[in-house]
N, C-alpha and C positions, 0 to 999 in steps of 0.2 A: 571715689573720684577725687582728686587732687584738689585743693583752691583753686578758682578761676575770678580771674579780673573783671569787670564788667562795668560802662560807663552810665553814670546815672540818666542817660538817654535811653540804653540798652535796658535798662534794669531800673524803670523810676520805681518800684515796688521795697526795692534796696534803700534810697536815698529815706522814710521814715524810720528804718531802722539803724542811721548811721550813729543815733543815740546811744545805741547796744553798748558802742565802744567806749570804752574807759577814757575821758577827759585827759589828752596827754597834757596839755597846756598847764605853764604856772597860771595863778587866777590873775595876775595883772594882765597880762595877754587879751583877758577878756573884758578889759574895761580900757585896751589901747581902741581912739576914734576911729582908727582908719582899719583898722579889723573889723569895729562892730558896723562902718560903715558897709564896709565892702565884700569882708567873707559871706555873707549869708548870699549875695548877690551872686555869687561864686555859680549857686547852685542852678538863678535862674535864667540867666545870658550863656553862660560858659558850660551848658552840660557835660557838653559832648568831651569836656577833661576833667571832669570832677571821676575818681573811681574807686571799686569798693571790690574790695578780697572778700570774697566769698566762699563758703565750703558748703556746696550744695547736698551732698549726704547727710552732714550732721542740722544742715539748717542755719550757719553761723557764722553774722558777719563777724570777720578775722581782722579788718583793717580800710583804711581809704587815703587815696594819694588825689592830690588837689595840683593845677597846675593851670597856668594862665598865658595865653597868647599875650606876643609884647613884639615892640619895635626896638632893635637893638645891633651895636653897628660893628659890632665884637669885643670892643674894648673895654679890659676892665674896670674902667677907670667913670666908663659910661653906664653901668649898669646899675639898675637900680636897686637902693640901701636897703635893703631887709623888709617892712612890709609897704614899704613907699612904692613896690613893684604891683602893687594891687591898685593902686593909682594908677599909674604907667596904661597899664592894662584895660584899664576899665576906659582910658581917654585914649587910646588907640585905636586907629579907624584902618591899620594897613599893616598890619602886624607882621614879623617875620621868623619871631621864635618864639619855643615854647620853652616855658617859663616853669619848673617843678617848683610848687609851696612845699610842698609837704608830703612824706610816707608814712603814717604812723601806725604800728599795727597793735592792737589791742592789749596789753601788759598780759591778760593769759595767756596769752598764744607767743610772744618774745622768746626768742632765745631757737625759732624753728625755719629761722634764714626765710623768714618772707617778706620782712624790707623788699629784699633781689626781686620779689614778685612785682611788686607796686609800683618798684622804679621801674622797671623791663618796660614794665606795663603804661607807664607813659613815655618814653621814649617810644614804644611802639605805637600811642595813639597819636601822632602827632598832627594825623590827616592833613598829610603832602604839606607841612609845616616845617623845613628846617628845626631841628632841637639843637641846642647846643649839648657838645658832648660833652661829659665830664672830665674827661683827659686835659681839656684846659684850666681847669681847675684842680682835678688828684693828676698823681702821676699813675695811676691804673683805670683800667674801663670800670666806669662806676656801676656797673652789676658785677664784675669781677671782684670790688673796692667793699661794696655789701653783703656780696657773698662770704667775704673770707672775714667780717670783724661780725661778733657776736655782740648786735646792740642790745643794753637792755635799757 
């Protein structure tokens, strides 16, 4: 059976094992305020878009994509700076997009185009939430843009 995506709502049994995955983060990351404020927080307002690559034959979380509802009026000019959108988000009462943090899939498992899974897979979860597309930002559809570069 292929990897399948799963929100840590669908699957909280996943969310203690998202430890499995190899730490992508340089270590300052984990001593920025507004990270260690608010990511863990991620897990317990914002289930239903936290999610986790799963490969249920072998047993073995592959990866997890994190993504946050936010109010936002299209403009790139208004969007928020890198992790200041974790703010944004968390003092949001009417939100209108959704927001990717992050795909990051496990350093053994790289190089087997399952980014494409994780992005898909919050673009599809955006429960009747407007996503912004990536087209405004790449000039190709960003599952097209993951599929075709080999991140490692």
């Amino acid at each position: 059976m292929p990897a399948q995506i799963f929100t840590i709502s669908e699957r909280p049994d996943l969310e203690n094992r998202l430890d499995e995955i190899i730490d992508p983060w340089p270590e300052f990351m984990n001593h920025d305020p507004i990270v260690r404020r608010f990511f863990p927080q991620l897990y317990e307002r914002f289930r239903d878009f936290q999610l986790v690559l799963y490969e249920p034959d072998t047993d073995v979380v592959l990866g997890e994509g994190c993504s946050i509802p936010i109010r936002w009026d299209g403009g790139t000019e208004t969007l928020p700076e890198g992790v200041h959108v974790l703010e944004t988000g968390f003092a949001e009462s009417d939100p209108n997009v959704l927001c990717a943090l992050m795909a990051v899939v496990d350093e053994r498992h790289r190089g087997q185009r399952l980014s494409g899974l994780i992005v898909e897979g919050i673009v599809q979860n955006k429960e009747g939430q407007p996503s912004v597309r990536a087209e405004k930002f790449w000039p190709l559809d960003g599952i097209e843009y993951v599929n075709s570069h080999d991140f490692h």
